[in-house]
C-alpha positions as a printed NumPy array, in Angstrom:
array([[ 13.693,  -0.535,  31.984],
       [ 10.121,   0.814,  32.149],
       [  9.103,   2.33 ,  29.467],
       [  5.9  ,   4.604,  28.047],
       [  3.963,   2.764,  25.32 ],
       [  1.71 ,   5.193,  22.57 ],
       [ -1.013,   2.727,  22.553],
       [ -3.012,   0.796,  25.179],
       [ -2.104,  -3.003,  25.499],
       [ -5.683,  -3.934,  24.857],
       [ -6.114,  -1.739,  21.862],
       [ -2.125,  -3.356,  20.032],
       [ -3.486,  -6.728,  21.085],
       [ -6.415,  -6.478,  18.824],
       [ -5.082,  -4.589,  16.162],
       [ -2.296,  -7.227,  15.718],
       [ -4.531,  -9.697,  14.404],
       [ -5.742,  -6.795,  11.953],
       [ -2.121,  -6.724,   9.811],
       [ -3.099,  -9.365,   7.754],
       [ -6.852,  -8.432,   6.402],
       [ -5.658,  -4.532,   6.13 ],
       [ -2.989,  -5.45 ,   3.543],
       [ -5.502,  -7.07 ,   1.721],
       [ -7.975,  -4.101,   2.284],
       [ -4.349,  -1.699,   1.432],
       [ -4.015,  -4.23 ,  -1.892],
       [ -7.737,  -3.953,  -2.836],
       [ -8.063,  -0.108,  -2.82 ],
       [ -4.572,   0.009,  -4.827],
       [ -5.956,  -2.299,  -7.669],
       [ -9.68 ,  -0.939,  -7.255],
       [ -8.725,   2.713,  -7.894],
       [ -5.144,   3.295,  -8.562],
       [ -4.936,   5.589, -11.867],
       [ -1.173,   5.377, -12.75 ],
       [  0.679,   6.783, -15.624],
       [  3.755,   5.69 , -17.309],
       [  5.762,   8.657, -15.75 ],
       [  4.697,   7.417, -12.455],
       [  5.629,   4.256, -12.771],
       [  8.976,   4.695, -13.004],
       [  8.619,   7.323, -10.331],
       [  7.314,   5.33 ,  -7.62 ],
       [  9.645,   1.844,  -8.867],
       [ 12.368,   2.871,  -7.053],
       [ 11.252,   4.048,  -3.824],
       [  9.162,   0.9  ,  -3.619],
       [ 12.73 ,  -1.433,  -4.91 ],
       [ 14.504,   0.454,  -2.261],
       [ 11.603,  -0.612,   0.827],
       [ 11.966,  -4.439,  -1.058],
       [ 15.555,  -4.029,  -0.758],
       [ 15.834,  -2.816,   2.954],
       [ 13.207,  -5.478,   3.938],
       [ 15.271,  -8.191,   1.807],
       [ 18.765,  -6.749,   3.525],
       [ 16.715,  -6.837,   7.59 ],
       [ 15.626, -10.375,   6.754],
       [ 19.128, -11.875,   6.177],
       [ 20.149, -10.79 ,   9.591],
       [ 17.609, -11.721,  11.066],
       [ 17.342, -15.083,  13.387],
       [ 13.33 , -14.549,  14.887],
       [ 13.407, -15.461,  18.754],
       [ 16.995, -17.174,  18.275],
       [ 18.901, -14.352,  18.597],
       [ 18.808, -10.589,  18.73 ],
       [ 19.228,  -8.823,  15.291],
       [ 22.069,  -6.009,  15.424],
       [ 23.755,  -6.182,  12.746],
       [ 23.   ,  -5.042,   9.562],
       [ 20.343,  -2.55 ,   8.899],
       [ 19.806,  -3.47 ,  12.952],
       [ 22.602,  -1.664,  13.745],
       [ 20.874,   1.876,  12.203],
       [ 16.971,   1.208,  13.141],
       [ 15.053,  -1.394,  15.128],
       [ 12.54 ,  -2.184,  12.702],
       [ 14.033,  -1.932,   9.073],
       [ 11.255,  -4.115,   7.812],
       [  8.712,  -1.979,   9.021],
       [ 10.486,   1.183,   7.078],
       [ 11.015,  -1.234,   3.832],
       [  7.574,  -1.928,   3.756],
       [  6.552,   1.877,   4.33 ],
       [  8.8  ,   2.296,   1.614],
       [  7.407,  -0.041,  -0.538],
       [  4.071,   0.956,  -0.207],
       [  5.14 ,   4.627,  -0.658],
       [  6.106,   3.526,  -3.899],
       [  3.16 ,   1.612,  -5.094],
       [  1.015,   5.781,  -4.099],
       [  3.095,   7.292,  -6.189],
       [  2.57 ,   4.72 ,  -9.093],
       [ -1.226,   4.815,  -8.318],
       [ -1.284,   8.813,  -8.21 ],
       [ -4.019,   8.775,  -6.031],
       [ -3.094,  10.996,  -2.845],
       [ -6.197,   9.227,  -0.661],
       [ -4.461,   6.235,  -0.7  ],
       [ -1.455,   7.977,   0.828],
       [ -3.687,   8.849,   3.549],
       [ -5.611,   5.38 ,   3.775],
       [ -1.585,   3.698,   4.073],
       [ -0.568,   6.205,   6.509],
       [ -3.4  ,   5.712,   8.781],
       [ -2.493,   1.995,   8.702],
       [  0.82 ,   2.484,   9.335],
       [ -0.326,   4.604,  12.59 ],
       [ -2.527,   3.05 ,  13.948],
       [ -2.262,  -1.005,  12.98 ],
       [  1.509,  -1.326,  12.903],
       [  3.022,   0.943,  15.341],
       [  0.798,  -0.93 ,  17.65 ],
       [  1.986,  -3.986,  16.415],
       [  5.669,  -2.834,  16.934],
       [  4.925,  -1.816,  20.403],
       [  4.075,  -5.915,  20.782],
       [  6.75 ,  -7.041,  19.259],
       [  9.316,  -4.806,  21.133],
       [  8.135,  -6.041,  24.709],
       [  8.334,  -9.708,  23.312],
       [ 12.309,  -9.114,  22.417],
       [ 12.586,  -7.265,  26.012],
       [ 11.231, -10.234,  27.299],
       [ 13.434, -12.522,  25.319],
       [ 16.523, -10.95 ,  25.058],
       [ 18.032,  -9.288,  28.359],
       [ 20.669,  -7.393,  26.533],
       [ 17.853,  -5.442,  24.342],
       [ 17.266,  -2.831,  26.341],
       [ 20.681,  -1.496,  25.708],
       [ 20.357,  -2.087,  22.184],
       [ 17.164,  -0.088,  22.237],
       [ 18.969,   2.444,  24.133],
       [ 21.24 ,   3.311,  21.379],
       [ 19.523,   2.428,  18.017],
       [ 16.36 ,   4.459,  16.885],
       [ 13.023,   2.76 ,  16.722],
       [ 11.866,   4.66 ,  13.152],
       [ 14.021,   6.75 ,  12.147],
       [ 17.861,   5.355,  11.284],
       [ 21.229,   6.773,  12.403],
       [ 24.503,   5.277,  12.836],
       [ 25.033,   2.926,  12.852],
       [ 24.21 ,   3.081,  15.948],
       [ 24.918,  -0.732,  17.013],
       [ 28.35 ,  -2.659,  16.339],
       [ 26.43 ,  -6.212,  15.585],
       [ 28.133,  -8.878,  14.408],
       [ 26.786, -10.586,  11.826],
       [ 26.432, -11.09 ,   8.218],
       [ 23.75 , -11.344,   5.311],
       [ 22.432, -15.056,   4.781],
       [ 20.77 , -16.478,   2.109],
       [ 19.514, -19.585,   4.194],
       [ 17.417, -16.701,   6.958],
       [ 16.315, -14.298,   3.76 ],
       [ 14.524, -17.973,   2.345],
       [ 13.422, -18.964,   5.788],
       [ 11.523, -15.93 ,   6.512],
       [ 10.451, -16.208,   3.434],
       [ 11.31 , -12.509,   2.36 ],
       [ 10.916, -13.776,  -1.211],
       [  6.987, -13.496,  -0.773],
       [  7.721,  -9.523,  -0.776],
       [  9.569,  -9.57 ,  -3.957],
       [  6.708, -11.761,  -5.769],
       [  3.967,  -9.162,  -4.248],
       [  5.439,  -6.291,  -5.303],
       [  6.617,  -7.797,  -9.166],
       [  2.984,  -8.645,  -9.466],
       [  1.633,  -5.198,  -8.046],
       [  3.821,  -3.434, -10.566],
       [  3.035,  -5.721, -13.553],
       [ -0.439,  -4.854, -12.721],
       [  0.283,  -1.073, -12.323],
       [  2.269,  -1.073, -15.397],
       [ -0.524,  -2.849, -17.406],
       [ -3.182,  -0.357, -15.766],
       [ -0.928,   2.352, -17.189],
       [ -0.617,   1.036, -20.896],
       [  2.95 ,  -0.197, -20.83 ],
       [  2.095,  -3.127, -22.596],
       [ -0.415,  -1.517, -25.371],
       [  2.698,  -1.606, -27.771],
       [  3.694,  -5.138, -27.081],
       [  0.417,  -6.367, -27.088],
       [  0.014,  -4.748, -30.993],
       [  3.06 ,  -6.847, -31.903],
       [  1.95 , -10.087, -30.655],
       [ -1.467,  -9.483, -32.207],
       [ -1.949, -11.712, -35.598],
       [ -2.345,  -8.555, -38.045],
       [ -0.785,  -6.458, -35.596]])
């Protein structure tokens, strides 16, 4: 099945290699100018728990060049870690409460990772015949369904060995840091204080 990619070959090829240093650039403008509040905080800690918790859920199911991943949040969207990380850093904007950096995650989201999803989807049509019927019924993006009867359950030995728990030390330590920005610990600190 031929399909129409949004980007050039050339152009995902190179941006690939980008995903790494533009976190780092994404985690650098967060803790550079990020001006949270304690009401935002608590806003944005969901939505970003919910992205940790999709990613977490996608990376129990998922066996990388093994097998194909249906089951699970595969079975609503092709790429739930993708969407958990969008939803993570969606989260970590709203705790910041500055709107450029909604912009400045979008527009790596557009045009470093849908690229690099475009790769990553002609490597599984490559190495898994049966995908293209998978692809023909589950969304790329957006979920449905489920869309895809995969069998399959959670594991605790693939969530370790993609090493999913990276995500859930990144984000503790980007909300510790959020939540000190924003004063949360002023009181506690007093306490501890000799004379405080």
């Amino acid at each position: 099945m031929t399909r129409r990619f949004w980007f050039p070959k050339h152009y995902a090829d190179v941006v690939q290699r980008l995903r790494v240093p533009c976190g780092f650039v994404m985690a650098a403008a967060l803790v550079l100018f990020a001006a949270p509040a304690r009401w935002s905080i608590w806003v944005g800690l969901p939505v970003a728990v919910s992205g940790l918790f999709l990613r977490a859920w996608a990376a129990g199911h998922l066996a990388k060049n093994e097998r194909l991943a249906t089951s699970g949040p595969y079975g609503y969207v092709r790429n739930p870690l993708y969407i958990g990380t969008l939803l993570a850093a969606a989260g970590c904007v709203i705790a910041a409460r500055q709107p450029w950096l909604a912009v400045l995650f979008g527009a790596v989201f557009t045009l470093v990772y849908l690229p690099a999803i475009e790769l990553e989807e002609q490597h599984l049509r490559r190495l898994f015949p049966e995908y293209d019927g998978y692809a023909a019924n589950v969304p790329m993006l957006r979920a449905r369904g489920p869309s895809f009867g995969g069998e399959g359950r959670f594991r605790w030995a693939l969530y370790m060995r993609n090493q999913e728990y990276q995500a859930f030390l990144g984000l503790v330590i980007t909300w510790l840091f959020l939540a000190w920005r924003a004063g949360e610990f002023d009181g506690l600190l007093n306490r501890i204080r000799p004379g405080g």
